[in-house]
ChimeraX commands (.cxc) that place a marker at each C-alpha (Angstrom):
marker #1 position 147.33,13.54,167.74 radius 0.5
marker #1 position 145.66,16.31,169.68 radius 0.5
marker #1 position 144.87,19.93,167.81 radius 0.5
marker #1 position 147.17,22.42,169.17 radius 0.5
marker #1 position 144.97,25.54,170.16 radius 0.5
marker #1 position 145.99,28.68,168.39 radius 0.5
marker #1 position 147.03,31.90,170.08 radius 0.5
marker #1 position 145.53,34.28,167.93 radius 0.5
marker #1 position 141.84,32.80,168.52 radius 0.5
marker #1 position 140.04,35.45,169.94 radius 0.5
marker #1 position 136.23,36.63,171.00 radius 0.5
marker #1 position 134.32,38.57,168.14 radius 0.5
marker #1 position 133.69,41.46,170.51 radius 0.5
marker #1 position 137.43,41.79,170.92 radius 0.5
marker #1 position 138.47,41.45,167.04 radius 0.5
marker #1 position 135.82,43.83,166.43 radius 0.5
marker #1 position 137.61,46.49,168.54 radius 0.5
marker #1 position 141.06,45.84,167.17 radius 0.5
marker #1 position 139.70,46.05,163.40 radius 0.5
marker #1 position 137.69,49.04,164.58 radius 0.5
marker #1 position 141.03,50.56,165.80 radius 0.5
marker #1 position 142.67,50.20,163.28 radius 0.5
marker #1 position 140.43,51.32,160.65 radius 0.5
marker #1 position 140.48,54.51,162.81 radius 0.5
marker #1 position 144.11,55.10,162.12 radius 0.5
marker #1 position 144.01,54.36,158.89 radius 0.5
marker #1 position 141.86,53.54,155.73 radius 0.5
marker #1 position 141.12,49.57,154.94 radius 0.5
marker #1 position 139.53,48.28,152.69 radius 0.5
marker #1 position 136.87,44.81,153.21 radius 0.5
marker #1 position 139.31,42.77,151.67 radius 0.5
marker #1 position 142.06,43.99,154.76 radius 0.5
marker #1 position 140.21,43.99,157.70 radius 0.5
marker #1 position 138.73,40.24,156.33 radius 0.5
marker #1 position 142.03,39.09,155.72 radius 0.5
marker #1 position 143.32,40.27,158.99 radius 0.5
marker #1 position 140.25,38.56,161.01 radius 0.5
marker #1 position 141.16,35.45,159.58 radius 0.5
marker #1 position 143.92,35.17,161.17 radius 0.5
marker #1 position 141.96,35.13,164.37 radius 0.5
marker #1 position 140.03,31.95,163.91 radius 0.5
marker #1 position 136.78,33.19,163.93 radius 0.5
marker #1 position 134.19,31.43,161.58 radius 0.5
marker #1 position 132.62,33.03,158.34 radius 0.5
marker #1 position 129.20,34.52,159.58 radius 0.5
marker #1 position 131.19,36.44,162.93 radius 0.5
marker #1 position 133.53,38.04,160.53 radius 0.5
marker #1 position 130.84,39.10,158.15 radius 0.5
marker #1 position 129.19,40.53,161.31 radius 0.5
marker #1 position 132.42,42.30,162.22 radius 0.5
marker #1 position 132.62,43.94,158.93 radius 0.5
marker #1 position 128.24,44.59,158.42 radius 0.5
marker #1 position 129.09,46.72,161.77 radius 0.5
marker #1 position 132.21,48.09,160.78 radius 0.5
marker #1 position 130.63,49.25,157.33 radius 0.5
marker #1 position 127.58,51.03,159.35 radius 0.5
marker #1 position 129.89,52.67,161.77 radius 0.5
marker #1 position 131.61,54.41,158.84 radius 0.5
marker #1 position 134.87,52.89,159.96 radius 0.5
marker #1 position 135.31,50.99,156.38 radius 0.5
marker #1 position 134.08,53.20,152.84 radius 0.5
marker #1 position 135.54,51.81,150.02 radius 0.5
marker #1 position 134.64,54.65,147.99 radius 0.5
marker #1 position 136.77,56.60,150.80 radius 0.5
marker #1 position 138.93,54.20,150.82 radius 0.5
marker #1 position 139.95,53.86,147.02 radius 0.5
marker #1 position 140.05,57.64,147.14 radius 0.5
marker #1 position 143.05,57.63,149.30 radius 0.5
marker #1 position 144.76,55.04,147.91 radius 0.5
marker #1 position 145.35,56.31,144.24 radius 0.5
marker #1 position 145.96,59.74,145.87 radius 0.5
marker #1 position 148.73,58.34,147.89 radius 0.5
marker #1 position 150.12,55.70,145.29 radius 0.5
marker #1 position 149.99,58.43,142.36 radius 0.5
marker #1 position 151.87,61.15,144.82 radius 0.5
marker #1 position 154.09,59.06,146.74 radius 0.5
marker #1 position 154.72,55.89,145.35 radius 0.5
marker #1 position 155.03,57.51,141.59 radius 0.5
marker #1 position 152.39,54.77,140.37 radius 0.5
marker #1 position 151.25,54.75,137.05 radius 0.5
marker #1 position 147.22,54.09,136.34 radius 0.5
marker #1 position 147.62,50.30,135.18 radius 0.5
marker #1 position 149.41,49.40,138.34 radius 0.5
marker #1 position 146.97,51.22,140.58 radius 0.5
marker #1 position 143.95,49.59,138.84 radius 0.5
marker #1 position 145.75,45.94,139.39 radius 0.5
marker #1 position 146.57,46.36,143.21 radius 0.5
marker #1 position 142.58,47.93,143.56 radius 0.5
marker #1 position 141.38,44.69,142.01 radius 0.5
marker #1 position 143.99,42.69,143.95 radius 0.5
marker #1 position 142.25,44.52,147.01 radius 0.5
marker #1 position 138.67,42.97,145.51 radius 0.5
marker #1 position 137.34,47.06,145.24 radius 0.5
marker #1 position 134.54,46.98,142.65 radius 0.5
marker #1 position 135.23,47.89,139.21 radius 0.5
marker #1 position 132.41,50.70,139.32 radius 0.5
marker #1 position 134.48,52.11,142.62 radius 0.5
marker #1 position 137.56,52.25,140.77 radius 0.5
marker #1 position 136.36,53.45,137.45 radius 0.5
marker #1 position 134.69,56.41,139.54 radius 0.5
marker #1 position 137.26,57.55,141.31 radius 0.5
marker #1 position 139.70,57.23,138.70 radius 0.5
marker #1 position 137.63,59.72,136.66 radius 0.5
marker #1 position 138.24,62.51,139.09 radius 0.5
marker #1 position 141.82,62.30,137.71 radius 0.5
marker #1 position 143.22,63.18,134.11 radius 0.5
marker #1 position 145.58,61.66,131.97 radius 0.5
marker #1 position 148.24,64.48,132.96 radius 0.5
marker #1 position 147.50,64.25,137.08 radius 0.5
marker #1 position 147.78,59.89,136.42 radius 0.5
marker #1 position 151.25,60.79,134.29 radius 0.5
marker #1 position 152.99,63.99,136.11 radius 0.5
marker #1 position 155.61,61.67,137.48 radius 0.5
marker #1 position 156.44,59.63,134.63 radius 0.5
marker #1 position 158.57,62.20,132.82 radius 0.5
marker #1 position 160.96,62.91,135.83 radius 0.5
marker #1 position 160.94,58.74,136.66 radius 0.5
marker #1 position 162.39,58.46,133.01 radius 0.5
marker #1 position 164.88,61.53,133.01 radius 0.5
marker #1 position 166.25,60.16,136.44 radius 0.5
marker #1 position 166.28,56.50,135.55 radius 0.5
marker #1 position 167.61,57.22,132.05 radius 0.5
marker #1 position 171.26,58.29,133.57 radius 0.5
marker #1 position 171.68,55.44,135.62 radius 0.5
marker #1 position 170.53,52.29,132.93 radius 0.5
marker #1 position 173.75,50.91,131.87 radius 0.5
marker #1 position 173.45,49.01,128.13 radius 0.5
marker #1 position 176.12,48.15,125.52 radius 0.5
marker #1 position 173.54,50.01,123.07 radius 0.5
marker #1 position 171.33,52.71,123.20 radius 0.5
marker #1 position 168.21,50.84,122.03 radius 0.5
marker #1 position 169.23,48.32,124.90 radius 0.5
marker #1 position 168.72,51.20,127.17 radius 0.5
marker #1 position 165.60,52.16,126.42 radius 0.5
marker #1 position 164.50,48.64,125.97 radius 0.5
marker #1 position 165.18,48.56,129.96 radius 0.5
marker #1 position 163.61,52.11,130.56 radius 0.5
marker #1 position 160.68,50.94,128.87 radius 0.5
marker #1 position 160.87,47.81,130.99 radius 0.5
marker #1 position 160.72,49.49,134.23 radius 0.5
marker #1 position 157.85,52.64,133.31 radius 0.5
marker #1 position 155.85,49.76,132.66 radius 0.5
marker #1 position 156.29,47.92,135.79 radius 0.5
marker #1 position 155.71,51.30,137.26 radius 0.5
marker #1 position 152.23,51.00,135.74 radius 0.5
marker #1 position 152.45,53.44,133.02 radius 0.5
marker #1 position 150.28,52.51,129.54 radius 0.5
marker #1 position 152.89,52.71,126.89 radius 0.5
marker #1 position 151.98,55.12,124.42 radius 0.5
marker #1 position 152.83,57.62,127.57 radius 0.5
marker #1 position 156.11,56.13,128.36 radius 0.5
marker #1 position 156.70,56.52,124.59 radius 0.5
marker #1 position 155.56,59.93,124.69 radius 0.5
marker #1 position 158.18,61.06,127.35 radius 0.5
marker #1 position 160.91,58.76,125.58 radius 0.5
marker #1 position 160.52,61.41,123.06 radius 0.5
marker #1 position 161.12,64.14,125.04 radius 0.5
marker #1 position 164.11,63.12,126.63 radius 0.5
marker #1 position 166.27,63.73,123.07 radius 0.5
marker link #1:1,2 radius 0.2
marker link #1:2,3 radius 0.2
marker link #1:3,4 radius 0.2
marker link #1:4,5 radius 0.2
marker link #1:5,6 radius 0.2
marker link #1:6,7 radius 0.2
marker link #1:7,8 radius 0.2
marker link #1:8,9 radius 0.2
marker link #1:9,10 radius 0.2
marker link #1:10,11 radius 0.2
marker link #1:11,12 radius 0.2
marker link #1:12,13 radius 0.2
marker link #1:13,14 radius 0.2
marker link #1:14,15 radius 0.2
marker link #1:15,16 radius 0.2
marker link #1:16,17 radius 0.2
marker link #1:17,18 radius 0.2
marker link #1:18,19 radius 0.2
marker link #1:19,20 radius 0.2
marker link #1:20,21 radius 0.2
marker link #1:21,22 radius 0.2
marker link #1:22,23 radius 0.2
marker link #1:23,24 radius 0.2
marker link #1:24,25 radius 0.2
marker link #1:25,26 radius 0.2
marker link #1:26,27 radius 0.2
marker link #1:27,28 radius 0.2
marker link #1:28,29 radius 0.2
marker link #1:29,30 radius 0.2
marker link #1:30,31 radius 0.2
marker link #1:31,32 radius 0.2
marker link #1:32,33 radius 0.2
marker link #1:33,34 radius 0.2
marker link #1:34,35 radius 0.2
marker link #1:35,36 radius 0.2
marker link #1:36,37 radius 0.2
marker link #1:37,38 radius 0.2
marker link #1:38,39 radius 0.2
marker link #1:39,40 radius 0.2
marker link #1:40,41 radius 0.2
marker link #1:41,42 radius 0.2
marker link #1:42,43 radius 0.2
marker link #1:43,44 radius 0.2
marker link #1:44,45 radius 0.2
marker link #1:45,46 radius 0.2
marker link #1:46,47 radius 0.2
marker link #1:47,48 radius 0.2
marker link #1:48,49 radius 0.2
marker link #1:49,50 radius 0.2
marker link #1:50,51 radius 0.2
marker link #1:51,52 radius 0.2
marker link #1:52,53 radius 0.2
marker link #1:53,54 radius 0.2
marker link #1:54,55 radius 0.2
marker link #1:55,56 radius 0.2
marker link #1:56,57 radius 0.2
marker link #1:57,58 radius 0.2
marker link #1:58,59 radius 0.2
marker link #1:59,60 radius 0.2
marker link #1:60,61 radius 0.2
marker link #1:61,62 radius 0.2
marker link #1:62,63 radius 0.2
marker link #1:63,64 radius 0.2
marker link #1:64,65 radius 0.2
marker link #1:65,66 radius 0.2
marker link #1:66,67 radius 0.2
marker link #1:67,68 radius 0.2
marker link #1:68,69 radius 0.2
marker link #1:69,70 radius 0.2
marker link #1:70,71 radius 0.2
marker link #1:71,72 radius 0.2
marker link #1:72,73 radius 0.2
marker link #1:73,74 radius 0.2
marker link #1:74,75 radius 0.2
marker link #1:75,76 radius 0.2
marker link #1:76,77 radius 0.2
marker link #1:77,78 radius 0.2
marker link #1:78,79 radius 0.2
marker link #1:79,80 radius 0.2
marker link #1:80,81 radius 0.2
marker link #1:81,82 radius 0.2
marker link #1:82,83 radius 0.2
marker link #1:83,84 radius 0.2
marker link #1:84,85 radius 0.2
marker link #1:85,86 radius 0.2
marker link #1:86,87 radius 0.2
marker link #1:87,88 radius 0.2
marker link #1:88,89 radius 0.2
marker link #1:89,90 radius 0.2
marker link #1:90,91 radius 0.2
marker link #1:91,92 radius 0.2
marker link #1:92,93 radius 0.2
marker link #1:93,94 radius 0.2
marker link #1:94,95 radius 0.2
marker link #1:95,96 radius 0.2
marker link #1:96,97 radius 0.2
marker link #1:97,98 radius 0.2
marker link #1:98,99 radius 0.2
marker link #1:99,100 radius 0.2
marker link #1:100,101 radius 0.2
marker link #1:101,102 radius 0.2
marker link #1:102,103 radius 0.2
marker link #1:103,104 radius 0.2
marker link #1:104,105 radius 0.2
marker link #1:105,106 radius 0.2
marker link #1:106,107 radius 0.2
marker link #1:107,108 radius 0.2
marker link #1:108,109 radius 0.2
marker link #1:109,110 radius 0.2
marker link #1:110,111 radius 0.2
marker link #1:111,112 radius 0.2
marker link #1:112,113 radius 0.2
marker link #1:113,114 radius 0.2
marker link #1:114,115 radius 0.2
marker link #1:115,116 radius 0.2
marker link #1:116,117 radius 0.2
marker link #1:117,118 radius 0.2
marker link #1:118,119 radius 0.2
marker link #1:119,120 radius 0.2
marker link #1:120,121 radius 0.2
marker link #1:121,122 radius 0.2
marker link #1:122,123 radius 0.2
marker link #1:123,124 radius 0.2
marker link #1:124,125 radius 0.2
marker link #1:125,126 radius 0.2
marker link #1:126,127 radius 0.2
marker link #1:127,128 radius 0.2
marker link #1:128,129 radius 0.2
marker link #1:129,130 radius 0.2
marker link #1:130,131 radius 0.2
marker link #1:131,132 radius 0.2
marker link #1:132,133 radius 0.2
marker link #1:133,134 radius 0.2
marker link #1:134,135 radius 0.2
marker link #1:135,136 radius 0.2
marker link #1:136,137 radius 0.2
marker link #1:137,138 radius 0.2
marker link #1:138,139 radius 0.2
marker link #1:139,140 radius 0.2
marker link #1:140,141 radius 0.2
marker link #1:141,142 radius 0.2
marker link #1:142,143 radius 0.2
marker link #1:143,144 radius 0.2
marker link #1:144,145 radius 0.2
marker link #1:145,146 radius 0.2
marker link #1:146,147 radius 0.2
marker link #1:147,148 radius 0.2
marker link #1:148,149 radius 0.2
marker link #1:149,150 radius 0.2
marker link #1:150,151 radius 0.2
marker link #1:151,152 radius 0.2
marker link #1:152,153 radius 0.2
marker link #1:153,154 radius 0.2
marker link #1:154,155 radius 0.2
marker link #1:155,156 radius 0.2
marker link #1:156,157 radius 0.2
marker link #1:157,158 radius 0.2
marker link #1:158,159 radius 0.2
view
């Protein structure tokens, strides 16, 4: 049985000007731009060469990078700091990254959005009981990636 040749092989000079593209768009991260070149069928050392030049060009900072990200996830996507820090590491970002940039943000810039998540989601939770109810409220601040003793915190204030 004969190897079928793939469509999406392509020459390293060519991937590096798509990735270089797109991480002029946009921010990505290594862990992106690596996953995205492996879909191109080029071998280990041409995509670390892809990403060594990408890195000195200043197209990829993941210091940069992370910044945006928990801007964006904390503003738009009403993220809570757990959540963030799991989709960073998911991402492969350092720890020392994270952990720095996370510092440029307090506990009350991290939680802003929680208490209006919880005011707005507590009228439309239906339960036979109100412990029920906040069982599920609960239940969905912390897949929003809030720690608890905030989500508690706000539970308070809504009575």
């Amino acid at each position: 049985m004969m190897k079928q040749q793939t469509r999406n092989t392509i020459s390293e000079v060519k991937a590096y000007s798509r990735m270089s593209n797109l991480c002029a768009k946009r921010e990505c991260c290594v862990f992106d731009i690596e996953t995205k070149l492996r879909r191109y069928d080029l071998d280990k050392e041409a995509i670390e060469r892809i990403i060594k030049q990408l890195i000195k060009e200043k197209f990829i900072d993941e210091l940069r990078f992370t910044r945006s990200f928990i801007h964006d996830k904390v503003r738009f996507n009403k993220w809570g700091k757990v959540k963030i820090e799991f989709a960073l590491r998911q991402k492969r970002i350092p720890e020392n990254i994270v952990a720095e940039v996370l510092c440029d943000y307090s506990d009350e810039e991290l939680n802003d959005s929680l208490q209006p998540l919880i005011e707005a989601k507590w009228k439309t939770i239906k339960g036979n009981s109100d412990y029920e109810k906040q069982n599920k409220l609960i239940r969905f601040a912390l897949g929003r990636g809030f720690e608890m003793k905030h989500i508690l915190d706000s539970m308070k204030k809504l009575k």
